[in-house]
Chimera marker file (.cmm) of the C-alpha trace (Angstrom):
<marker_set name="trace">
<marker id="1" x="79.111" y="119.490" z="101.598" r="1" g="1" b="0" radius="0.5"/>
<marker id="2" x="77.429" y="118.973" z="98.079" r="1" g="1" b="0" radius="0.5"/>
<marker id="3" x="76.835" y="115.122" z="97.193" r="1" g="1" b="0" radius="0.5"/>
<marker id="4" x="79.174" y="116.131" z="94.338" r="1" g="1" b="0" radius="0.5"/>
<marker id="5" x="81.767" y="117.235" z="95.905" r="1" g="1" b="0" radius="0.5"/>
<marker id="6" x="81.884" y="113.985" z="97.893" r="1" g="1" b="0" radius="0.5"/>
<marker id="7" x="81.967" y="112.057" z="94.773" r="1" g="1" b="0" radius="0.5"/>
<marker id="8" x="84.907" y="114.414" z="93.918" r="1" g="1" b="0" radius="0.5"/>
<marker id="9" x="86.404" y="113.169" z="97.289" r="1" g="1" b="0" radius="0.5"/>
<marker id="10" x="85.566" y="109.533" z="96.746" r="1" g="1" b="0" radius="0.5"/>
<marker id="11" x="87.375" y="109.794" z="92.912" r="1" g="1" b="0" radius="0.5"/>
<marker id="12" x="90.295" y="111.781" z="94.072" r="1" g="1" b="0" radius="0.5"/>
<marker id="13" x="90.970" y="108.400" z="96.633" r="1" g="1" b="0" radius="0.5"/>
<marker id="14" x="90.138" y="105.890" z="93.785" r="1" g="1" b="0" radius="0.5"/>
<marker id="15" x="92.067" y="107.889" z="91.236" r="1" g="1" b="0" radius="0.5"/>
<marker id="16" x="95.107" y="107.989" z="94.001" r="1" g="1" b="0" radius="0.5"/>
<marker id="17" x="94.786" y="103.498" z="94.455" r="1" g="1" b="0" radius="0.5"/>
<marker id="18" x="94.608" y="103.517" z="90.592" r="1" g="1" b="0" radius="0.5"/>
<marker id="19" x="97.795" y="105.833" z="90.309" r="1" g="1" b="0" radius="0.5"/>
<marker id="20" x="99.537" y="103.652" z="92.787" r="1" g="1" b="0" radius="0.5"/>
<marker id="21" x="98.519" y="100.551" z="91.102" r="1" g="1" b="0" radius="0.5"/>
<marker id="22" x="99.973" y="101.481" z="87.729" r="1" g="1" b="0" radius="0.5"/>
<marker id="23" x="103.541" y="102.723" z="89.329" r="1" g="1" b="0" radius="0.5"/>
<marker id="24" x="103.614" y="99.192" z="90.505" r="1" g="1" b="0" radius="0.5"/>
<marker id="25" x="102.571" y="97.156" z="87.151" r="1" g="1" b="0" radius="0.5"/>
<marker id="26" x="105.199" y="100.015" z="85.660" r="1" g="1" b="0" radius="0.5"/>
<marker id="27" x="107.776" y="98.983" z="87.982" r="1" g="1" b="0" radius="0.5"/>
<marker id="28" x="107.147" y="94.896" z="87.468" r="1" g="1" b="0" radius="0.5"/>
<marker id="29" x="107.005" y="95.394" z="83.790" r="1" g="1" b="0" radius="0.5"/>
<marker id="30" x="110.509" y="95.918" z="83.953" r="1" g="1" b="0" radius="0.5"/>
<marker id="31" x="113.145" y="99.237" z="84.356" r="1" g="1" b="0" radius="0.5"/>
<marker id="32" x="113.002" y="100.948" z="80.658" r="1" g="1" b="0" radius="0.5"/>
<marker id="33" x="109.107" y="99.728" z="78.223" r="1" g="1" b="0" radius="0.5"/>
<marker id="34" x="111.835" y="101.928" z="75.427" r="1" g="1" b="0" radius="0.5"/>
<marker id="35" x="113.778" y="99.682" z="73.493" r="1" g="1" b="0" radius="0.5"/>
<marker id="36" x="117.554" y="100.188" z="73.315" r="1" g="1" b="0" radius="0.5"/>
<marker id="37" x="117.402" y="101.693" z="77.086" r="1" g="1" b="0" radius="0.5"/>
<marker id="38" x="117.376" y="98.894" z="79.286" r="1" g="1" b="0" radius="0.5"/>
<marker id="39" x="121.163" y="99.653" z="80.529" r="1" g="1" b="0" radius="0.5"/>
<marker id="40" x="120.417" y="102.633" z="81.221" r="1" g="1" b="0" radius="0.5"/>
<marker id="41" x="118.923" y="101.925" z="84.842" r="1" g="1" b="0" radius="0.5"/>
<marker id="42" x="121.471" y="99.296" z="85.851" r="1" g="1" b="0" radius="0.5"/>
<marker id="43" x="123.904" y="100.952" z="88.448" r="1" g="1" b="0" radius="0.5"/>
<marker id="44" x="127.155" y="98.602" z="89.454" r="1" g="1" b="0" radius="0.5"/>
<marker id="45" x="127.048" y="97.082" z="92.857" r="1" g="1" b="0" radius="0.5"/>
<marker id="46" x="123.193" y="97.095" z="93.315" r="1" g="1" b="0" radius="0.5"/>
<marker id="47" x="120.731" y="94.233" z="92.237" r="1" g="1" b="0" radius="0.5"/>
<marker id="48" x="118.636" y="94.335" z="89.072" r="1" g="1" b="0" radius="0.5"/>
<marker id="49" x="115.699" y="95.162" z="90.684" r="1" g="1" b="0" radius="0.5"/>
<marker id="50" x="117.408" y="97.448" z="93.570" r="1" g="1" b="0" radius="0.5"/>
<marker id="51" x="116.913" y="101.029" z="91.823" r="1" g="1" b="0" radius="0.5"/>
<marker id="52" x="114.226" y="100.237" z="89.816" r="1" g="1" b="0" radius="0.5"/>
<marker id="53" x="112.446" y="99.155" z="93.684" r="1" g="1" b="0" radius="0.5"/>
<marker id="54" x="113.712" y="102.372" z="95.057" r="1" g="1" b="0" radius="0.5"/>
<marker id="55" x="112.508" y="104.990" z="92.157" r="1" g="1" b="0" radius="0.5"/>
<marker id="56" x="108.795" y="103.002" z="92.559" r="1" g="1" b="0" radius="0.5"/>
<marker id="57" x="109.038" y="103.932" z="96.492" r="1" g="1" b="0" radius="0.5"/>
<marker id="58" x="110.162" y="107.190" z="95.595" r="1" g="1" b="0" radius="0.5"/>
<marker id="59" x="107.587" y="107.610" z="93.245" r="1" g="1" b="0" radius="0.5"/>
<marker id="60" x="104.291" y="106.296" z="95.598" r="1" g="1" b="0" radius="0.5"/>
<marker id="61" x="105.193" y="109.044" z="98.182" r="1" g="1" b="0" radius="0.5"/>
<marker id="62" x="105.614" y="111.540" z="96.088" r="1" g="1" b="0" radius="0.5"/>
<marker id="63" x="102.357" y="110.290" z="94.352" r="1" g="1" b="0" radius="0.5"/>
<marker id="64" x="100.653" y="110.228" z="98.055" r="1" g="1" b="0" radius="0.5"/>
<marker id="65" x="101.724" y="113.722" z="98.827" r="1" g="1" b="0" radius="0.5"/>
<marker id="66" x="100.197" y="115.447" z="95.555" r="1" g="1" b="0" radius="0.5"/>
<marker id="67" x="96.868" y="113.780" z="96.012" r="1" g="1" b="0" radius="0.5"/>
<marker id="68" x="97.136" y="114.813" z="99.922" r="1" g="1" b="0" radius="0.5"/>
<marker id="69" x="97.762" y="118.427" z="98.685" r="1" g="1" b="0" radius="0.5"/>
<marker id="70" x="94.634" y="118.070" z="96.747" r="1" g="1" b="0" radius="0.5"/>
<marker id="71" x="92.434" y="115.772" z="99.187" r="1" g="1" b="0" radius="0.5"/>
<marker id="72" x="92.203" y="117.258" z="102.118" r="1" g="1" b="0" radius="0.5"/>
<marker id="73" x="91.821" y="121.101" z="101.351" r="1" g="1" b="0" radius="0.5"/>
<marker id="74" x="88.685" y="119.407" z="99.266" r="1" g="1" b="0" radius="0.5"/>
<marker id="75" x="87.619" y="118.172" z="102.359" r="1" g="1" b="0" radius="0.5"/>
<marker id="76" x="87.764" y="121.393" z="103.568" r="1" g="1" b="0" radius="0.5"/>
<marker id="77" x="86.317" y="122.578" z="101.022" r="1" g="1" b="0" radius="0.5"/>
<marker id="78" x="88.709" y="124.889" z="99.957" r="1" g="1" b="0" radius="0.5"/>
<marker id="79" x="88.851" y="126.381" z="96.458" r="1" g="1" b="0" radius="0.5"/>
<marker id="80" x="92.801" y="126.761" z="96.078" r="1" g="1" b="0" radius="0.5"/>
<marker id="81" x="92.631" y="122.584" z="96.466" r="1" g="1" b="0" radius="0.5"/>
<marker id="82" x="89.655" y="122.040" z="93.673" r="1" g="1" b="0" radius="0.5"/>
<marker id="83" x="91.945" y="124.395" z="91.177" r="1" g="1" b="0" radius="0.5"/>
<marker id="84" x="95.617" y="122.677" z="92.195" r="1" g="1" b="0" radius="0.5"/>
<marker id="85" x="93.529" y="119.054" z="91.392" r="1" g="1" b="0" radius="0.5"/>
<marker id="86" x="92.479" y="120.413" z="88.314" r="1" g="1" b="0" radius="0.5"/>
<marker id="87" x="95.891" y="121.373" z="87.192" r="1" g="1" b="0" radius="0.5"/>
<marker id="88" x="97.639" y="118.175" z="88.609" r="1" g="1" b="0" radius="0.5"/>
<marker id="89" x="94.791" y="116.085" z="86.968" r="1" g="1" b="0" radius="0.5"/>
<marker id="90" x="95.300" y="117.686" z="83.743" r="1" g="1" b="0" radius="0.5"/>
<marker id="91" x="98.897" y="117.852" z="83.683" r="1" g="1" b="0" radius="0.5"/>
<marker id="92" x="98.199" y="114.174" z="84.494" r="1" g="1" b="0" radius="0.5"/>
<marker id="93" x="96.585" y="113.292" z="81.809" r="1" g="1" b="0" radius="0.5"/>
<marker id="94" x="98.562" y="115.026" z="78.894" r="1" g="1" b="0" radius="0.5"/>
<marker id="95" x="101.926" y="113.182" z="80.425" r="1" g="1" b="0" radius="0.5"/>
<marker id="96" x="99.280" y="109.142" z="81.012" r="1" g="1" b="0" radius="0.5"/>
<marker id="97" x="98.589" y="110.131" z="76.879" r="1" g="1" b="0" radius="0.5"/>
<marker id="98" x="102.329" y="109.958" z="76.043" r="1" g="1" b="0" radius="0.5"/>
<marker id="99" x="103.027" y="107.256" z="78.310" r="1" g="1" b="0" radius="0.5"/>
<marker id="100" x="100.379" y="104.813" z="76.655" r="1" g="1" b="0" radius="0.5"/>
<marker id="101" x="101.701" y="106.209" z="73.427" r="1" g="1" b="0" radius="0.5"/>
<marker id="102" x="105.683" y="105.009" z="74.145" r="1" g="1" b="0" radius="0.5"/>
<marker id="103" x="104.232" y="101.774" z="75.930" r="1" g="1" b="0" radius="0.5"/>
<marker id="104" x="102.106" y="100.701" z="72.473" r="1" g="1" b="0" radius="0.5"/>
<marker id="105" x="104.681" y="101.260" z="70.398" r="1" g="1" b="0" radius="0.5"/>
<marker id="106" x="106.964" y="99.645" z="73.046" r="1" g="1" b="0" radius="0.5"/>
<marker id="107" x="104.492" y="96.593" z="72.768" r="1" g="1" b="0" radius="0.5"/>
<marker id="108" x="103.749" y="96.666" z="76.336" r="1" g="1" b="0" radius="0.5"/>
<marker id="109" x="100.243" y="95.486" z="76.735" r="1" g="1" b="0" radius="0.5"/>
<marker id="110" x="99.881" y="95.299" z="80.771" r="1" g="1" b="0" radius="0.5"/>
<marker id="111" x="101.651" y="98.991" z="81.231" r="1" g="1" b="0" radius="0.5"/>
<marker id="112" x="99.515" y="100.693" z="78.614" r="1" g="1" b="0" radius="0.5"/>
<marker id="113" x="96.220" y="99.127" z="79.814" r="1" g="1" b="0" radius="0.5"/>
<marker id="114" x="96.506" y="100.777" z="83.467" r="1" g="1" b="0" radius="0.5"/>
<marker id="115" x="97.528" y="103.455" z="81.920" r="1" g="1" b="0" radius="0.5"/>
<marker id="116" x="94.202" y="103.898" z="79.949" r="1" g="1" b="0" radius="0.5"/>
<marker id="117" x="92.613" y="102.990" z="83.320" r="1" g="1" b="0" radius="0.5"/>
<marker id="118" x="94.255" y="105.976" z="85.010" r="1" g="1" b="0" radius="0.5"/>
<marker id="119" x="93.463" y="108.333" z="82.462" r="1" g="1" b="0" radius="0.5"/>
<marker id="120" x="90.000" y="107.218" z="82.224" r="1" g="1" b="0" radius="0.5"/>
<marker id="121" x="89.649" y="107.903" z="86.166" r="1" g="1" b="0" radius="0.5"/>
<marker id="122" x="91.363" y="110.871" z="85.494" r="1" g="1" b="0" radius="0.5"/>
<marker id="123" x="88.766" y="112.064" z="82.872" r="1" g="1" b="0" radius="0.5"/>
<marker id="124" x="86.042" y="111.517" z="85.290" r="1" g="1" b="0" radius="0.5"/>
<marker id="125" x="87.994" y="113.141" z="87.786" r="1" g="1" b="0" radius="0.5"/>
<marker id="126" x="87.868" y="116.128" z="85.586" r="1" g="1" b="0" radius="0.5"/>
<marker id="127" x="84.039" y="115.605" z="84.435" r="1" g="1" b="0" radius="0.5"/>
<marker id="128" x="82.931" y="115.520" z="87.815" r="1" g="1" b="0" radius="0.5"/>
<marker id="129" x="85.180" y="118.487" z="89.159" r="1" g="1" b="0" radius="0.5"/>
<marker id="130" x="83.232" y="120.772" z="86.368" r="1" g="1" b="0" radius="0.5"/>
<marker id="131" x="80.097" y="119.991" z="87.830" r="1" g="1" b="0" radius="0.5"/>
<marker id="132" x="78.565" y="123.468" z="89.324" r="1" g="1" b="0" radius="0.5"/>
<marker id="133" x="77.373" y="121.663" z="92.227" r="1" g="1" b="0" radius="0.5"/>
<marker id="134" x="81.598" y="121.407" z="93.140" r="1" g="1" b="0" radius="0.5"/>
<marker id="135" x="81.883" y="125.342" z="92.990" r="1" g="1" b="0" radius="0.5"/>
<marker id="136" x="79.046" y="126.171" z="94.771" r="1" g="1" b="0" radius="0.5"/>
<marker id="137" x="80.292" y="123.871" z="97.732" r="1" g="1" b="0" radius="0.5"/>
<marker id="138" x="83.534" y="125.435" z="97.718" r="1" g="1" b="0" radius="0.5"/>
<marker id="139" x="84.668" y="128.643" z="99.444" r="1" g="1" b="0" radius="0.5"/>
<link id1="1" id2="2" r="1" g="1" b="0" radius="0.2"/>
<link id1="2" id2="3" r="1" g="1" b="0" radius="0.2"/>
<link id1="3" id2="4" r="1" g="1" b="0" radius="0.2"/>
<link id1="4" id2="5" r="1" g="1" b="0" radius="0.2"/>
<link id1="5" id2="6" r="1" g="1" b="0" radius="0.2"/>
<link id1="6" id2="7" r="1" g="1" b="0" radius="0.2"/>
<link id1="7" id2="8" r="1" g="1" b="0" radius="0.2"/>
<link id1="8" id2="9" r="1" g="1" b="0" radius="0.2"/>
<link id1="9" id2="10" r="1" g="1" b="0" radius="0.2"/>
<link id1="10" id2="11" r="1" g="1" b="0" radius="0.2"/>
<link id1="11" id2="12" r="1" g="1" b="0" radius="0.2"/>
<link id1="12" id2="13" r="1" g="1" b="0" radius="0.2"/>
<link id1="13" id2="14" r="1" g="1" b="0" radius="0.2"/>
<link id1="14" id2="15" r="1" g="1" b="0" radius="0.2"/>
<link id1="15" id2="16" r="1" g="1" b="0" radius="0.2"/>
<link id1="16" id2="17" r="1" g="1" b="0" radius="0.2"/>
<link id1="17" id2="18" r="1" g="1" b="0" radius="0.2"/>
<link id1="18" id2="19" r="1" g="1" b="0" radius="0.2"/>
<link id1="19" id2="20" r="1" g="1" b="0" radius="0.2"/>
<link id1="20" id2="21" r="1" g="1" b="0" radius="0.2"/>
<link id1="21" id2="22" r="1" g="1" b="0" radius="0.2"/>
<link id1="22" id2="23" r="1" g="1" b="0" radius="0.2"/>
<link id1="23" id2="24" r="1" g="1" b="0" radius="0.2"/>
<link id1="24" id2="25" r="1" g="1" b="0" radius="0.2"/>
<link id1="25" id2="26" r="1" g="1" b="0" radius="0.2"/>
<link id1="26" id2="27" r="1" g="1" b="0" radius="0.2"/>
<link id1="27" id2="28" r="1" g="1" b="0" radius="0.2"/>
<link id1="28" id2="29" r="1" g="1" b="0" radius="0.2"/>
<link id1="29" id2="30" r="1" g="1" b="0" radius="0.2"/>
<link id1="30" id2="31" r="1" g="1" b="0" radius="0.2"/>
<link id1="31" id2="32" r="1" g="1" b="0" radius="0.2"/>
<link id1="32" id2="33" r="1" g="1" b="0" radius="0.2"/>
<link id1="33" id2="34" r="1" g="1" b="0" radius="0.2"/>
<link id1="34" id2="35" r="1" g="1" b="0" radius="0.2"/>
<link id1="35" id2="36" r="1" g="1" b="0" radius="0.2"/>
<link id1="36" id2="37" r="1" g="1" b="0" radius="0.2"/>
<link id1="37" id2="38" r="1" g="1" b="0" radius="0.2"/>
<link id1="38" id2="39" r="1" g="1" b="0" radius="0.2"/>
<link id1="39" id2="40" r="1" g="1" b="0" radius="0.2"/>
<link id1="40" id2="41" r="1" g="1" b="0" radius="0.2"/>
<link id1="41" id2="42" r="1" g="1" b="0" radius="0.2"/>
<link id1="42" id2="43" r="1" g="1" b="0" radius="0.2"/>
<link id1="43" id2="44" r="1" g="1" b="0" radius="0.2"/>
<link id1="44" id2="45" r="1" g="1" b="0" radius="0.2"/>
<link id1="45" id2="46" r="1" g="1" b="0" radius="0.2"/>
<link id1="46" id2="47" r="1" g="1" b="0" radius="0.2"/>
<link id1="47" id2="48" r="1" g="1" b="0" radius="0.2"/>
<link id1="48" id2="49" r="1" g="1" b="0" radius="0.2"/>
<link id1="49" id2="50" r="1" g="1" b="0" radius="0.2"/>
<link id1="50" id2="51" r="1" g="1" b="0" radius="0.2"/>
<link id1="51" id2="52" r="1" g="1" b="0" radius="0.2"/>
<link id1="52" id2="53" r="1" g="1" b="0" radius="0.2"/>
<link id1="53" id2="54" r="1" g="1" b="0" radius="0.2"/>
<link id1="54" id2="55" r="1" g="1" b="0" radius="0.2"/>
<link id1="55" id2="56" r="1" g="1" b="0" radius="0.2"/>
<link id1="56" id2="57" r="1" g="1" b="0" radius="0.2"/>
<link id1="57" id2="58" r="1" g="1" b="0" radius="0.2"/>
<link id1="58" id2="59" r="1" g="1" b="0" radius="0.2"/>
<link id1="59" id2="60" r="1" g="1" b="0" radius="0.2"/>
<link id1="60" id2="61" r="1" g="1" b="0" radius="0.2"/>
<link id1="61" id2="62" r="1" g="1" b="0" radius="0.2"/>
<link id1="62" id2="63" r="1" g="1" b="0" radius="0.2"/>
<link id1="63" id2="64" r="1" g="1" b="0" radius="0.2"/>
<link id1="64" id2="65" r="1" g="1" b="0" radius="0.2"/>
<link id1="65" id2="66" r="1" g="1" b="0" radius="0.2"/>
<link id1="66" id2="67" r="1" g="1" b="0" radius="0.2"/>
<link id1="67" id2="68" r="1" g="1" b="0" radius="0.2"/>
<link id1="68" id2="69" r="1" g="1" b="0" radius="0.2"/>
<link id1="69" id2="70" r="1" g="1" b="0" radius="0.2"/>
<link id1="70" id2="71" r="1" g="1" b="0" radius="0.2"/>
<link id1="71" id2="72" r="1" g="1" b="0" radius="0.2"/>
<link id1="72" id2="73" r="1" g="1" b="0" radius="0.2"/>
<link id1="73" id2="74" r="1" g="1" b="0" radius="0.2"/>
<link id1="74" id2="75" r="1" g="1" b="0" radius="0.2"/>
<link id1="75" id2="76" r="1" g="1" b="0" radius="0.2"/>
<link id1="76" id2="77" r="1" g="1" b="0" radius="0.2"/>
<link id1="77" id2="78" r="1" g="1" b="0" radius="0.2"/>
<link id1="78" id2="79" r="1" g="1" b="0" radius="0.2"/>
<link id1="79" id2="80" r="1" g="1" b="0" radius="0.2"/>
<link id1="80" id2="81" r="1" g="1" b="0" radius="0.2"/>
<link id1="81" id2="82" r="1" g="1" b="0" radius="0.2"/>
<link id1="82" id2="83" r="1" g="1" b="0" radius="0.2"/>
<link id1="83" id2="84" r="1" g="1" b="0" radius="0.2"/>
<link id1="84" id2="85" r="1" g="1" b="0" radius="0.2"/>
<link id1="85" id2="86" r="1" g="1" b="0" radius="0.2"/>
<link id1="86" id2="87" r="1" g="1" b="0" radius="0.2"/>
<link id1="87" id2="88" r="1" g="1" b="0" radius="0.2"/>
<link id1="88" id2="89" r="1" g="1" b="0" radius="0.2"/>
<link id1="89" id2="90" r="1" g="1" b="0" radius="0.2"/>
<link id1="90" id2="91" r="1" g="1" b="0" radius="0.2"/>
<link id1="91" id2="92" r="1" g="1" b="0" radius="0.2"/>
<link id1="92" id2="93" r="1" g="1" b="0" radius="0.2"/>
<link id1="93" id2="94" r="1" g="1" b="0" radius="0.2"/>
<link id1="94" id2="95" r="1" g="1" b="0" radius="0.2"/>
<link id1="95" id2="96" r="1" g="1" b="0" radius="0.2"/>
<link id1="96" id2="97" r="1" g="1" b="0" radius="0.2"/>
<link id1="97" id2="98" r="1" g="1" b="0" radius="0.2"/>
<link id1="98" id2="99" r="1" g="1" b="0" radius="0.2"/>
<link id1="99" id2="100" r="1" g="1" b="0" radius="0.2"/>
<link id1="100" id2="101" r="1" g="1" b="0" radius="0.2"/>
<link id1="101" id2="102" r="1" g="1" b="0" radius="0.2"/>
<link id1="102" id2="103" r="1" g="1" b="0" radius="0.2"/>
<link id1="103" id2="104" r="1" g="1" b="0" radius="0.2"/>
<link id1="104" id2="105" r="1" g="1" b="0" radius="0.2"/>
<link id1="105" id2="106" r="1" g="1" b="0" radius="0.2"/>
<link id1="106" id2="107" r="1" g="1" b="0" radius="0.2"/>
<link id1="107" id2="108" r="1" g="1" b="0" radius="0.2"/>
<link id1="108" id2="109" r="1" g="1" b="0" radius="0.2"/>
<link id1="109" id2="110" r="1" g="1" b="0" radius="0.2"/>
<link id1="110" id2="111" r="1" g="1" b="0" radius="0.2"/>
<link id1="111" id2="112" r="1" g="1" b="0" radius="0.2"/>
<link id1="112" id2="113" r="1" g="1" b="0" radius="0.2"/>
<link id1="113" id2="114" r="1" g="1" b="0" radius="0.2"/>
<link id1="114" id2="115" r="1" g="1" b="0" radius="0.2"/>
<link id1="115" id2="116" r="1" g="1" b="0" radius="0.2"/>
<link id1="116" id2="117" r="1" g="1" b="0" radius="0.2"/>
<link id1="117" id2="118" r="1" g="1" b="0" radius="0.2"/>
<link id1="118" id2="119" r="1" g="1" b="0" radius="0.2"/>
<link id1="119" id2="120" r="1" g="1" b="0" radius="0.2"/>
<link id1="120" id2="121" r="1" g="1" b="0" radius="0.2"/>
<link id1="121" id2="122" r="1" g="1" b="0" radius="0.2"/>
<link id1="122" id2="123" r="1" g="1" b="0" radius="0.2"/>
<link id1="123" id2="124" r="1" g="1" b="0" radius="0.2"/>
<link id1="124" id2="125" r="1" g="1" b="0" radius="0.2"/>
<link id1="125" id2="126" r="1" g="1" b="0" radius="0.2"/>
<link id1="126" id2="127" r="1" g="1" b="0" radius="0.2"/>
<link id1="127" id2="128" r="1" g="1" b="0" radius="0.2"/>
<link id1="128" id2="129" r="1" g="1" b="0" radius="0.2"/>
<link id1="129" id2="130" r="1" g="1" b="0" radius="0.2"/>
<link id1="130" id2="131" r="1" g="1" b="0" radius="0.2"/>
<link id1="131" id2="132" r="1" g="1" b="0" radius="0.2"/>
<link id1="132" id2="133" r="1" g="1" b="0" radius="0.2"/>
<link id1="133" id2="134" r="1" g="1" b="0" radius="0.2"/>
<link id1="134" id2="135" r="1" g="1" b="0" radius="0.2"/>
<link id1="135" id2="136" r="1" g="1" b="0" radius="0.2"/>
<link id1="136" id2="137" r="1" g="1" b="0" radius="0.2"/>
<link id1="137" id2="138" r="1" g="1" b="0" radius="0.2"/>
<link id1="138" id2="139" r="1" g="1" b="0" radius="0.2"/>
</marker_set>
């Protein structure tokens, strides 16, 4: 294994506690950052916060089991799992640039500043995933 492709490892697991990190300042920040849509979310019978709580959960697993599909064939050092990160991180980073955009304009400070976080991990992810010394490590 290429001391790239460990960094690669390392930034996939810091990118993945980043990710995490920003579903929950999402989540605190409140159920809609779009004005107009803050009904929207509120279902009769459960608490404020009781959806809102359960789409975070949702969304950490889900979050967990992309990076996992991505993570450990890396480890393996596997090229399907170095191609599948650099479509997830990409697709990633295109959907983090229209979040920040709706969270400015939203006037949401906290949300749009780990969102530039993320996609600044992201586009080091991406950076260091080009480097040759990835592809020759991978088979």
């Amino acid at each position: 294994m290429t001391p790239q492709l460990r960094l690669l490892l390392r930034l996939t697991l810091l990118s993945l506690g980043v990710s995490v990190a920003n579903g929950l300042v999402e989540a605190a920040a409140g159920p809609s950052t779009l004005p107009g849509m803050e009904d929207v979310v509120r279902v009769p019978g459960l608490p404020g916060g009781g959806l809102a709580a359960a789409v975070t959960l949702f969304g950490v697993v889900l979050t967990a089991a992309l990076y996992a599909l991505v993570w450990f064939p890396l480890r393996d050092q596997l090229q399907w799992g170095w191609v599948l990160g650099l479509v997830f991180c990409s697709l990633a980073v295109l959907g983090d640039v229209f979040d920040l955009a709706v969270y400015l304009l939203g006037g949401h400070l906290l949300p749009g500043l780990s969102t530039v976080v993320l996609v600044a991990v992201n586009v080091v992810w991406l950076v260091a995933a080009s480097r040759p010394g990835v592809r020759a490590a991978l088979r």
